[in-house]
DOKE-719831 format. One record per residue (C-alpha): residue number from 1; x, y, z. Coordinates in steps of 0.5 Angstrom, whole numbers. Example, Ala and Ser with C-alpha at 12.3 -4.5 7.8 and 13.67 -1.06 7.14 Angstrom:
2
[1,[25,-9,16]],
[2,[27,-2,14]],
END
This chain:
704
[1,[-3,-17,3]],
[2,[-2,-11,7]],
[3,[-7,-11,12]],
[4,[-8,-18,14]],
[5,[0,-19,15]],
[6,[1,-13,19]],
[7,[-5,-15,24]],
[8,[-3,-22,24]],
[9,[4,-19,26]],
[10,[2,-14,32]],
[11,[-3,-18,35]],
[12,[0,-26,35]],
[13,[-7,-28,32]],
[14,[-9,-31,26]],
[15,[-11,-24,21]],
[16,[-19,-28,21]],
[17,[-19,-27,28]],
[18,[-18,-21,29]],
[19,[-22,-19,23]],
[20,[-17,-17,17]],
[21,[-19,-23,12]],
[22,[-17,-18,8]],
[23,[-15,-11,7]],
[24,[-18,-5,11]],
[25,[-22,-2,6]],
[26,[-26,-9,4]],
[27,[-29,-10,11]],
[28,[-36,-13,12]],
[29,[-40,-15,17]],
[30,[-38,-22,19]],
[31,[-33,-22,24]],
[32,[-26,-25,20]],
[33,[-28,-19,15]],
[34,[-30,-13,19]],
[35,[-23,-9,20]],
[36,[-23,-8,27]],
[37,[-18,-11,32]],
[38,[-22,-11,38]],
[39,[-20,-10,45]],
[40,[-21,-17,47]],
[41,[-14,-17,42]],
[42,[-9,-13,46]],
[43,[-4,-12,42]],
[44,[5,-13,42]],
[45,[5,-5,43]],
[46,[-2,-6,48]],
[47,[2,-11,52]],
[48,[9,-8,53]],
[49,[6,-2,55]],
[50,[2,-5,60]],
[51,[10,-9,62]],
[52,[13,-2,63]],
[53,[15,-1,56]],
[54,[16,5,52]],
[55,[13,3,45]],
[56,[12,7,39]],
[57,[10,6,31]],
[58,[15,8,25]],
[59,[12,8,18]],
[60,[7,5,15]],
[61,[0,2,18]],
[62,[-6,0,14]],
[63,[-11,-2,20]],
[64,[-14,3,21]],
[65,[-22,2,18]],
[66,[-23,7,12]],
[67,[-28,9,15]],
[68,[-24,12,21]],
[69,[-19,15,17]],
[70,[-20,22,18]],
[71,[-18,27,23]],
[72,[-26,26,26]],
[73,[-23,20,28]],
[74,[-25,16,33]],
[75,[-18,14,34]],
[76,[-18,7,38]],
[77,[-16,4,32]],
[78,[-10,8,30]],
[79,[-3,7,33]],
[80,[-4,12,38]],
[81,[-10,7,41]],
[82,[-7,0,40]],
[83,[-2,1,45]],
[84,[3,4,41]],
[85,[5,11,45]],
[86,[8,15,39]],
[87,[6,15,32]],
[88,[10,18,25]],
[89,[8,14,19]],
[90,[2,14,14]],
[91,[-4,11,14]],
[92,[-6,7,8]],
[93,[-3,2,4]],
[94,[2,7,0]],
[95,[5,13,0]],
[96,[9,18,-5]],
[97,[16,18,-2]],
[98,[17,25,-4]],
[99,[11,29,-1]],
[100,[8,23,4]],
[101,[1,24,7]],
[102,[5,24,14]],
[103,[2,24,20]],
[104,[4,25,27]],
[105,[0,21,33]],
[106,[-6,25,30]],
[107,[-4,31,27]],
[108,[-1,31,19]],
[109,[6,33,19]],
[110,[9,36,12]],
[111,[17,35,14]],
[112,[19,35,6]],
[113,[18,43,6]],
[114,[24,48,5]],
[115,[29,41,6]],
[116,[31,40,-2]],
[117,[32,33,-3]],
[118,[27,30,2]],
[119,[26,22,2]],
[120,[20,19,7]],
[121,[25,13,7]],
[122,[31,17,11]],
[123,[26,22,15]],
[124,[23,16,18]],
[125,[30,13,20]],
[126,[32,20,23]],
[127,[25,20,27]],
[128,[27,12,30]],
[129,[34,14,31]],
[130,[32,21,35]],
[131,[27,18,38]],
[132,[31,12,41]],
[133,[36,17,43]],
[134,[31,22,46]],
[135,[28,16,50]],
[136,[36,14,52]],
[137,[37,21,55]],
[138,[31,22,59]],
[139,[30,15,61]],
[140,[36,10,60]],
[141,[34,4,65]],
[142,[27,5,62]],
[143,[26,-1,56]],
[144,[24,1,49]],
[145,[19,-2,44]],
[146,[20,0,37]],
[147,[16,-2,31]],
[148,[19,0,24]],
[149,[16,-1,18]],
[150,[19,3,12]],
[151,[15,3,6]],
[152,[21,0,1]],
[153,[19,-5,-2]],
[154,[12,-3,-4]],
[155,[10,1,-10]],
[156,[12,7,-12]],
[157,[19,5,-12]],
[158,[22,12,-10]],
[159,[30,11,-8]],
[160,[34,17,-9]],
[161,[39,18,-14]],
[162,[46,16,-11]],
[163,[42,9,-9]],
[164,[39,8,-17]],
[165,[46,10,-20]],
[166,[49,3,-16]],
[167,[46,-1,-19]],
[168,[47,1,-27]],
[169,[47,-4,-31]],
[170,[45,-10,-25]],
[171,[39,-12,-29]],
[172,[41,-14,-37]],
[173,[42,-21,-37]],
[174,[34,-20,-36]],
[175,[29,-24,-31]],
[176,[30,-31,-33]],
[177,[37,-31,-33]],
[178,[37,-27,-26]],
[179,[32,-33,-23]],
[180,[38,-37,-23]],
[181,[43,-32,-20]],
[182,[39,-31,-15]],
[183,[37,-39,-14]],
[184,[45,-40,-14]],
[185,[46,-35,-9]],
[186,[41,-38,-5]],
[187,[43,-45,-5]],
[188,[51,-42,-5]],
[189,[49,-39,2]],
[190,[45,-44,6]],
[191,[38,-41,5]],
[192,[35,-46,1]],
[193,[36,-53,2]],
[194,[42,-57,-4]],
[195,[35,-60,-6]],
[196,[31,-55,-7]],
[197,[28,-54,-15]],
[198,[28,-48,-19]],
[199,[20,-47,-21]],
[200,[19,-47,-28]],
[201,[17,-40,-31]],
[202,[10,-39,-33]],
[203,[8,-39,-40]],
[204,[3,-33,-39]],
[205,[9,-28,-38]],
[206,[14,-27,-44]],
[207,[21,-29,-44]],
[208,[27,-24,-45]],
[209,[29,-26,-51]],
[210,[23,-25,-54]],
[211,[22,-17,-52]],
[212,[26,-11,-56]],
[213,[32,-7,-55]],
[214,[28,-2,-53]],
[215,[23,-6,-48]],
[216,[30,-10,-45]],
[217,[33,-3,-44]],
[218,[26,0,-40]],
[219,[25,-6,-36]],
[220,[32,-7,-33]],
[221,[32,2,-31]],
[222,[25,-3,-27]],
[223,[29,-8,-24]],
[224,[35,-3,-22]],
[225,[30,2,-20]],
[226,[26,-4,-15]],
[227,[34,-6,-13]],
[228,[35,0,-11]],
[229,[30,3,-7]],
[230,[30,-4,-3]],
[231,[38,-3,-2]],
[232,[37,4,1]],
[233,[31,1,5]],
[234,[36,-4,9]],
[235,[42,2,9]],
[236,[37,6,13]],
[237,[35,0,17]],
[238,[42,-1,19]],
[239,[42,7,21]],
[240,[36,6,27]],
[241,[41,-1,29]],
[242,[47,2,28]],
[243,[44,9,33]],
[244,[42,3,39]],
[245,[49,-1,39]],
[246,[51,7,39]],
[247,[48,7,46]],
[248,[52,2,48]],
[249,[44,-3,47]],
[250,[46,-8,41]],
[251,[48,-14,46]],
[252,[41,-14,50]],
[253,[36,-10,44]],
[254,[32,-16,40]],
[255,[32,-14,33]],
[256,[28,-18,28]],
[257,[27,-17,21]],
[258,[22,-19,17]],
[259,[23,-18,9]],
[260,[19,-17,3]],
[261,[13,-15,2]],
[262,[8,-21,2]],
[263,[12,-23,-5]],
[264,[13,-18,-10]],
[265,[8,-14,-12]],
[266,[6,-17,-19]],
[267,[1,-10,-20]],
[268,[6,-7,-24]],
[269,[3,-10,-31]],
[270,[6,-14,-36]],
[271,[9,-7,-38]],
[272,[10,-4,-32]],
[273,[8,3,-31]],
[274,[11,11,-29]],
[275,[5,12,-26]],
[276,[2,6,-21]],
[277,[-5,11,-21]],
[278,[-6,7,-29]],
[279,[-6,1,-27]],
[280,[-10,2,-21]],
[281,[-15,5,-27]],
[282,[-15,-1,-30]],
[283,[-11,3,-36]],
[284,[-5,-3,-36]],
[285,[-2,-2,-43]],
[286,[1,5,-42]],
[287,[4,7,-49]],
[288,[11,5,-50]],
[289,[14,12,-52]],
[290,[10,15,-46]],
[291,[13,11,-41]],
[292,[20,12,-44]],
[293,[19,19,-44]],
[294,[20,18,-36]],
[295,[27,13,-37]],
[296,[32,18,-33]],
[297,[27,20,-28]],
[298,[24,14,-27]],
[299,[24,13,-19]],
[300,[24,21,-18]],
[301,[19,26,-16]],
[302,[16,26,-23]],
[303,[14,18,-23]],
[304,[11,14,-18]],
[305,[13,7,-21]],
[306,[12,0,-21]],
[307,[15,-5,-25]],
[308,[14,-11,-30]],
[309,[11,-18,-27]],
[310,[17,-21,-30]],
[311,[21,-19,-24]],
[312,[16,-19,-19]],
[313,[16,-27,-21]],
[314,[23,-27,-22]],
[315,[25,-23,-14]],
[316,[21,-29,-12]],
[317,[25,-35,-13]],
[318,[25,-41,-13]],
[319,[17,-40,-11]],
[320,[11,-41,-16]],
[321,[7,-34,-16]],
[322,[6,-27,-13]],
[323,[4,-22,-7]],
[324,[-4,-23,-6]],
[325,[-4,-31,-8]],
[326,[-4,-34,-1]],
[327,[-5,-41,-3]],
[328,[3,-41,-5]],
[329,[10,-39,-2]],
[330,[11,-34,-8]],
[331,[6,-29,-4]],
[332,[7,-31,3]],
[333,[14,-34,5]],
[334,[19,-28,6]],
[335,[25,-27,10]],
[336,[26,-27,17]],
[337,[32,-25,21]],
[338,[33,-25,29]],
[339,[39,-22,32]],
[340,[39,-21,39]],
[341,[48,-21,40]],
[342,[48,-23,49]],
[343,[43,-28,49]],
[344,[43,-32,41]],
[345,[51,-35,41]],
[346,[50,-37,33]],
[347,[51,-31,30]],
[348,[50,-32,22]],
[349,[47,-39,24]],
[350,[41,-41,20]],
[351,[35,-45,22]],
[352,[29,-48,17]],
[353,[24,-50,22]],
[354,[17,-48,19]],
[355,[13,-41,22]],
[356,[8,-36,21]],
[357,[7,-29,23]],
[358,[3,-30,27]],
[359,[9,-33,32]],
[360,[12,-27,33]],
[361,[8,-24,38]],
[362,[10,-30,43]],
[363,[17,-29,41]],
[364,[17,-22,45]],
[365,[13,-24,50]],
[366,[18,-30,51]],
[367,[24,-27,51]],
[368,[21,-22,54]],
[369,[19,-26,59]],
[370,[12,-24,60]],
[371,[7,-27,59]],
[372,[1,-25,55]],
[373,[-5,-23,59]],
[374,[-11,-26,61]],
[375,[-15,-19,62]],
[376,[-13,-12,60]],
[377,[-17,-6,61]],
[378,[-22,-12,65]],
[379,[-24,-15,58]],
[380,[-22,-22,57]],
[381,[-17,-23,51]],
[382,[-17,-28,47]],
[383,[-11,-33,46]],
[384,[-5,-32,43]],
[385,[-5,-37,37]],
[386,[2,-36,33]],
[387,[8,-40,38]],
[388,[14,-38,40]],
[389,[20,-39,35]],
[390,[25,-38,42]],
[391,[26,-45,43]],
[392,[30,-45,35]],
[393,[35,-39,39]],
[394,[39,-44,42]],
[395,[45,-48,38]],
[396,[43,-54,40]],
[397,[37,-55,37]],
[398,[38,-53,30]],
[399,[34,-59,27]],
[400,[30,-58,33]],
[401,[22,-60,31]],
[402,[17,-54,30]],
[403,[13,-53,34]],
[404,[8,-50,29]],
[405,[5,-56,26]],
[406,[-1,-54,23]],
[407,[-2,-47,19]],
[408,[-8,-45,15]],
[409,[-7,-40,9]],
[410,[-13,-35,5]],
[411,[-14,-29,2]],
[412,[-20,-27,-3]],
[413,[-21,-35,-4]],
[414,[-14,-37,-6]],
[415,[-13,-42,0]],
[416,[-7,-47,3]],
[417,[-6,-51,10]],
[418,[0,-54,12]],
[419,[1,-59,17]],
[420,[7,-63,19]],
[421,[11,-62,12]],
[422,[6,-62,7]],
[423,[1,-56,4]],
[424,[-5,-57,1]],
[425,[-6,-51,-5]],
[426,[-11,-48,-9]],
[427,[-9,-46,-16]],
[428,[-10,-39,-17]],
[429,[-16,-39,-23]],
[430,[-13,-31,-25]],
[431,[-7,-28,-23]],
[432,[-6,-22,-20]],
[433,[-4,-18,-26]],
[434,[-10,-18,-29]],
[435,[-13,-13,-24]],
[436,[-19,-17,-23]],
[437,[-22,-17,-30]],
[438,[-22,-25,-30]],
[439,[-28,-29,-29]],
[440,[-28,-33,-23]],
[441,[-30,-40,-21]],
[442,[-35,-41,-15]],
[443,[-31,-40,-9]],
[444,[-33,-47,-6]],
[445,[-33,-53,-11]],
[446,[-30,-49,-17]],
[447,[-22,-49,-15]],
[448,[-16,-54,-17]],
[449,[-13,-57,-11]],
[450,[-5,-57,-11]],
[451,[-1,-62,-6]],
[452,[7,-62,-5]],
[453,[11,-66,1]],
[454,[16,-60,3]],
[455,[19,-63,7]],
[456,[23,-65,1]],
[457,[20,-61,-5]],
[458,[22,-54,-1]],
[459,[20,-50,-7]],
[460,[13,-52,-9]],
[461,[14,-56,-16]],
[462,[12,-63,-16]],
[463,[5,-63,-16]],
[464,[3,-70,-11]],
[465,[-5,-69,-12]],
[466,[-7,-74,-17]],
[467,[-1,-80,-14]],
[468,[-4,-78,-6]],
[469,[-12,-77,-7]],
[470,[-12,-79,0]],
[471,[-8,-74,4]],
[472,[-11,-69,-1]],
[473,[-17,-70,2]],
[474,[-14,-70,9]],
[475,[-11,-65,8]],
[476,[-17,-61,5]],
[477,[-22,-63,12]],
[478,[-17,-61,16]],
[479,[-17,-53,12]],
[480,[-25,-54,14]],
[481,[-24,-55,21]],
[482,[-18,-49,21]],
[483,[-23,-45,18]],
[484,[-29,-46,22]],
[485,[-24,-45,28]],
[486,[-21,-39,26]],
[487,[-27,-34,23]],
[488,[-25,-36,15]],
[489,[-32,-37,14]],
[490,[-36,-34,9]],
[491,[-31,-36,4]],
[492,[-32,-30,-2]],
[493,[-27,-29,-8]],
[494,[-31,-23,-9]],
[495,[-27,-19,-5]],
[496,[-26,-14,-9]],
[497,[-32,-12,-10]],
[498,[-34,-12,-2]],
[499,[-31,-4,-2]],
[500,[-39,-2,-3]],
[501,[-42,-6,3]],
[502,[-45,-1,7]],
[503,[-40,2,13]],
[504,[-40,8,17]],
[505,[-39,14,12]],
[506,[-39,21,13]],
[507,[-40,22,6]],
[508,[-45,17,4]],
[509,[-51,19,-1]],
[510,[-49,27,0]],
[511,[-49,31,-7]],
[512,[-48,38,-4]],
[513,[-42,39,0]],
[514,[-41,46,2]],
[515,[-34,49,5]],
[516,[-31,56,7]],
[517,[-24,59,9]],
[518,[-18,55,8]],
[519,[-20,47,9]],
[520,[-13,43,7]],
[521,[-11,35,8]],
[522,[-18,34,8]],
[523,[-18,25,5]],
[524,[-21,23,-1]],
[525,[-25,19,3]],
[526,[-29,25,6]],
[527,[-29,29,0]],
[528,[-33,30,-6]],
[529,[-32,26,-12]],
[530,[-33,27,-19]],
[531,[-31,21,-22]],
[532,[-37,19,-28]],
[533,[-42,24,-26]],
[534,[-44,31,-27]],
[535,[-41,36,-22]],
[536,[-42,44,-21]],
[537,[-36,48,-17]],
[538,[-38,54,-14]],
[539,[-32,59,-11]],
[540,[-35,66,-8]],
[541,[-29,69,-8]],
[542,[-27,76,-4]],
[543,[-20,78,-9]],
[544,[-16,84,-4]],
[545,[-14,91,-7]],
[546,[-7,89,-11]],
[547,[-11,82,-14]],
[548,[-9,75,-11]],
[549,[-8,68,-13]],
[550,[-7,61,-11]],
[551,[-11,55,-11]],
[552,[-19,55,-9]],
[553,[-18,47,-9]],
[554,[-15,42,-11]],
[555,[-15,34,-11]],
[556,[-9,29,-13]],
[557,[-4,32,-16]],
[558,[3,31,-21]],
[559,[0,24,-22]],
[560,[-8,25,-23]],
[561,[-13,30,-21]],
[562,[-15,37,-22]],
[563,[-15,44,-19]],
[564,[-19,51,-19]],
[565,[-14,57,-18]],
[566,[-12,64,-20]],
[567,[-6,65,-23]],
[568,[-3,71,-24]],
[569,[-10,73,-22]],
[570,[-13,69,-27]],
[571,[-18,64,-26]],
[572,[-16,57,-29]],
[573,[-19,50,-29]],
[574,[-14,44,-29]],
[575,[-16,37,-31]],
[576,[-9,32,-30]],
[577,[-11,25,-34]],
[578,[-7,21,-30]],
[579,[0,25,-32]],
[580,[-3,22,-39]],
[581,[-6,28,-42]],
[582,[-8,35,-39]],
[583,[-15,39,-40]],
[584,[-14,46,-38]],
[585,[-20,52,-38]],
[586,[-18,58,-38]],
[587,[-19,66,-41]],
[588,[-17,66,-48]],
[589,[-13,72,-52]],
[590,[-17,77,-56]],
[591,[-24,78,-55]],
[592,[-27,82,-50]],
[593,[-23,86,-45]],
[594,[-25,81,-39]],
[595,[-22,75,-43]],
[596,[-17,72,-40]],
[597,[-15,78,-35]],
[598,[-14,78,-27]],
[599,[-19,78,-23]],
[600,[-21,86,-20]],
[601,[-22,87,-13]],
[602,[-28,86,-10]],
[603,[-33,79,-10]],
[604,[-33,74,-15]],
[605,[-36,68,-17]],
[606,[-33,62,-20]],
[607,[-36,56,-23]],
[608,[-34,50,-27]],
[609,[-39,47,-30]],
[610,[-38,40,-32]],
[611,[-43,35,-36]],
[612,[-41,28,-37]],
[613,[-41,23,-43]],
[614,[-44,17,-39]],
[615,[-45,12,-38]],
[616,[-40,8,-37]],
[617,[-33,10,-34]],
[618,[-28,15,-37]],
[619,[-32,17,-41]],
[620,[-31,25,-43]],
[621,[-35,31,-43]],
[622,[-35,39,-43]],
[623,[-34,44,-38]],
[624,[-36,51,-38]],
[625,[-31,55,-33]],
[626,[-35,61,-33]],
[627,[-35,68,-28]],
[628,[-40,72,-26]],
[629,[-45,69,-29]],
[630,[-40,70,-36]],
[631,[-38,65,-41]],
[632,[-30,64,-40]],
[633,[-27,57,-43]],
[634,[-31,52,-46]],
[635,[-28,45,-47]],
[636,[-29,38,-49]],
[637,[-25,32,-47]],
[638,[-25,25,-50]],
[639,[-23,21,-43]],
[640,[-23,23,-35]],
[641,[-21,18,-29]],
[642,[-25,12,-29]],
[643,[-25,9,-22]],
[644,[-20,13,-18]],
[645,[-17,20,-17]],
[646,[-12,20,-12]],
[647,[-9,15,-6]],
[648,[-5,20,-2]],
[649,[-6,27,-5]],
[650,[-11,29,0]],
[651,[-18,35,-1]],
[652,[-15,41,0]],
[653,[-19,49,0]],
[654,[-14,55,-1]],
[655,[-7,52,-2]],
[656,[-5,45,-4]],
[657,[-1,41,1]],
[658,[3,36,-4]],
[659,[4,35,-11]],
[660,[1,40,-18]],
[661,[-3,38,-21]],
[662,[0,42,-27]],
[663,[7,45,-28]],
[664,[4,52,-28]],
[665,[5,54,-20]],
[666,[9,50,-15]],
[667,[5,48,-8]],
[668,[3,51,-3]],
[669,[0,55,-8]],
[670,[-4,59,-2]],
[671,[-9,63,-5]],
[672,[-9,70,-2]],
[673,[-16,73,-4]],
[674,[-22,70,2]],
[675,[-27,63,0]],
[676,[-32,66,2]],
[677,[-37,60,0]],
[678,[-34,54,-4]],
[679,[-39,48,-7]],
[680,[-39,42,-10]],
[681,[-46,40,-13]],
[682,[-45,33,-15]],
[683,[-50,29,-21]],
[684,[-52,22,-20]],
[685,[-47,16,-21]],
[686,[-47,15,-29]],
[687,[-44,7,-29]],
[688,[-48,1,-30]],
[689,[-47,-5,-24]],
[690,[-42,-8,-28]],
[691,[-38,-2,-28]],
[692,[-39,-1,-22]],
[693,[-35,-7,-20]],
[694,[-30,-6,-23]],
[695,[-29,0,-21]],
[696,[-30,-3,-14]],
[697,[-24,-8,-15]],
[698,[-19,-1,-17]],
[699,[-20,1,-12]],
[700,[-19,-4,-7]],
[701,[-13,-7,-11]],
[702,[-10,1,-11]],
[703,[-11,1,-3]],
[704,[-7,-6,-2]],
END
């Protein structure tokens, strides 16, 4: 997953180490799992810096705790405070490619304004190139760290058009068939062994030929949509390489490539979906003629889309299962290529040793030739835990032992050991497109254990467990001992349920919020929620001679959310299900005069008043949109958002920074009257403890 990786990767230190057991917004107390890189874990950036290096950070980063993601910080965890000296990307597990939640070092940045066509996945390449160039210009002698993580392939799949209409008509043999052109085109190229098998297909997942005309038609525009996005990814990768051989740099620039996204996401539903924001809302069968509504734009800026799990397990052949499962290579093993064009003399040459993340950190520092410091800043570092691939550079040592003999591998109880050829795996109790909904076993003595000799079973497919007990149980005490070392313990298949362990929180236990002016930007994080309970919002609004418009406030947008604006002077309430159905409170036609007319100047007051049909989540309820104190709109609606309103649409007073929540204005929508007070009055939280769970594993799987 997202976060344990990344830390893994900067730090050289297994994810438990340094506190990411699992992702940042499911931290605990306990050292493996508080989301907290402490300084006695200085990271590559850190490190580098220290070495006379310029360092900076493209792109995606989710390790910084939840509970410092606002612009009230504290920054030590952001990229700016972990060595990394320039930042331009997002903080959390994803964002819309269109109109990203963007940042720069620690201001937000909104780049895609006034520049039709705009791509996050281009923007952050020019940032890299102009940056490198920038640094060339100014110091050419000084060395350059560059840390490049683009949000392709990771949900939602964003490409431009001109990368989607390339692959047209890529995807019709269908998932089963493309398995065995890619494992062809795996063994035709040498990046599996002759010998390796195809991993049968699970019988919980459909066959292709058992779908549809229609769903065959939906289900290849996914795969073309996924292959282009990630093809578009790569070319502008190339773009920030091609920039450095430019400057003549290339021959003695280390470049190393990590590909993948800790396996393809299985989070898309057995359906796929138009609109992640479903599924991460436990909604995970989104009506057929829905979804083919958004076939020509999918993979546009009026979808934000993932796709079916049946080209998630086929994009991770030849390997059993998917992202989030880290007892299986299906959701760990990934792509790895190292190009350094003065120093390794084997271009093209591949190599088969076994690594881990955790070894790329003592790489750099190798061909660096630094050594990773005892001290820095006076606080003694705990050792580097991964090794250094720089001995497998040389020619010579293409069938060279590895040097990494022994690697343990756990997320949310699924868990695996490897050493010296052989892996110990649990079988995953629920796969990962259920969305947690499953019954989990006791943690401890309630899951099966796998064995495989991958040595000569490269791929996972012959069980050994029931022929070698012994060298299970080996195996099995050997991952105790790799636990125990590497703060793994306590284990906990909960973890999805640990987003409400109590963490530090502006917002925790308020019910009145209370804001005035123009507050945009604001994360959901910090911001009033209305998800399942009664609420009252109160704008006091001035309306200047001429009238006004323009939005009060806002959360979310085009793909969930609601706002409170004025439009043509108008008052409006707009509830978006999800981009599934649309409540919409406003003045009517007919009646008395004041109905449906533009607000006068002078002061007003506002208030949606909303009560909900609890408990439980989703339910529905009856607004009242009233102003001055008179009756302007009364609704009942049938469902509202259960479990999450937005990722990446922030909290915004007096304009709307992103997405429309409706078709009806186009963002920024700045209102141009004065917010003289704005409040939210929150209601007590209508769900049961079992709702509450689920709610708590939406929203942890949406920030993965």
């Amino acid at each position: 997953m997202c976060s344990p990786t990344r830390a893994a990767l900067i730090t050289g230190r297994n994810h438990h180490s340094v506190g990411f057991g699992v992702i940042a917004e499911l931290s605990t107390g306990f050292p493996g799992y508080d989301s907290y890189i402490g300084p006695e874990n200085a990271t590559i950036g850190t490190i580098l810096r220290d070495n006379g290096y310029t360092t900076s950070w493209f792109g995606k980063n989710h390790n910084t705790p939840g509970f410092q993601y606002s612009l009230a910080g504290p920054f030590d965890q952001w990229p700016v405070g972990m060595g990394f000296q320039y930042f331009y990307g997002f903080l959390g597990g994803e964002t819309d490619q269109w109109t990203p939640y963007l940042f720069r070092n620690q201001s937000q940045v909104y780049p895609w304004v006034g520049k039709p066509g705009y791509n996050l996945t281009t923007d952050l390449a020019d940032e890299a190139i102009n940056h490198i160039r920038g640094l060339n210009a100014a110091a050419p002698d000084k060395p350059f760290f560059v840390y490049y993580v683009p949000g392709g392939s990771h949900s939602p799949h964003q490409p431009t058009k001109e990368w989607i209409d390339k692959f047209k008509g890529k995807f019709d043999m269908g998932w089963e068939k493309m398995r065995e052109q890619i494992f062809a085109n795996q063994k035709r190229l040498g990046v599996i062994p002759a010998n390796a098998q195809l991993t049968p297909w699970p019988d919980d997942l459909p066959k292709w030929e058992t779908l549809s005309i229609v769903q065959k038609k939906l289900y290849e525009r996914q795969a073309e949509v996924f292959a282009a996005y990630s093809a578009y990814t790569d070319h502008e990768i190339g773009r920030v390489i091609q920039a450095v051989e430019d400057m003549g740099k290339l021959d003695n620039t280390i470049i190393i490539y990590i590909c993948g996204d800790n396996g393809t996401s299985a989070e898309g539903t057995l359906s796929g979906t138009f609109n992640q924001m479903t599924a991460y809302n436990g909604i995970l069968d989104v009506p057929e003629p829905l979804e083919l509504l958004h076939y020509e734009n999918w993979g546009s800026d009026k979808t934000y889309p993932h796709m079916a799990v049946g080209w998630a397990w086929a994009f991770d052949t030849p390997f059993k299962w998917t992202k989030q499962v880290a007892s299986h290579f299906g959701g760990t093993r990934q792509g790895l290529a190292i190009s350094w064009p003065g120093h390794i003399k084997d271009a093209g040459g591949i190599r088969t040793q076994f690594h881990h993340v955790i070894d790329i950190v003592p790489t750099i520092l190798e061909a660096t030739g630094i050594k990773a410091p005892e001290e820095v800043n006076g606080i003694e570092q705990k050792p580097i835990e991964g090794v250094s691939m720089a001995y497998t550079f040389d020619k010579a040592n293409v069938n060279a032992p590895s040097k990494r003999e022994t690697q343990y591998f756990e997320i949310g109880g699924n868990r695996a050991i490897y050493h010296d050829g052989w892996i110990a795996t649990t079988t995953p109790p629920a796969p990962p497109w259920v969305m947690g909904t499953a019954k989990m076993p006791d943690v401890v003595n309630g899951y099966n254990w796998e064995l495989y000799h991958i040595t000569e079973d490269y791929s996972e497919n012959n069980d050994l467990a029931a022929k070698m007990p012994d060298k299970l149980k080996e195996l099995q005490a050997l991952f105790l001992t790799e636990a125990a070392k590497y703060q793994v313990f306590p284990l906990d298949n909960s973890a999805f349920t640990r987003l409400v362990t109590p963490k530090p929180s502006a917002t925790a236990g308020r019910t009145v919020f209370t804001y005035t002016g123009e507050n945009p930007g604001i994360p959901v994080a910090n911001a009033p929620s209305i998800l399942d309970k009664d609420y009252t919002i109160t704008a006091e609004v001035t309306i200047p001679e001429g009238g006004a418009e323009g939005m009060i406030v806002t959360l979310g947008g085009h793909f969930g959310g609601y706002g409170l604006y004025l439009l043509k002077g108008k008052p409006v309430f707009d509830y978006n299900l999800l981009a599934l159905e649309h409540y919409r409170w406003e003045g009517g036609v007919g009646g008395e005069d004041w109905l449906g007319a533009a607000l006068k100047p002078g002061k007003h007051t506002l208030v949606f008043d909303f009560k909900y049909d609890g408990p439980g989540p989703g339910k529905g309820g009856t607004g009242v949109l009233t102003v001055d104190g008179r009756e302007l709109a009364r609704k009942t609606i049938a469902h509202s958002i259960p479990l999450l309103m937005s990722i990446d649409e922030t909290f915004d007073i007096g304009v709307d920074t992103r997405t429309a929540v409706d078709d009806s204005y186009e963002p920024p929508f700045r209102f141009t009257g004065t917010i003289n007070k704005l409040t939210f009055k929150l209601g007590p939280e209508q769900l049961t403890e079992e709702d509450q769970r689920k709610m708590r594993e939406a929203l942890a799987r949406a920030r993965d």
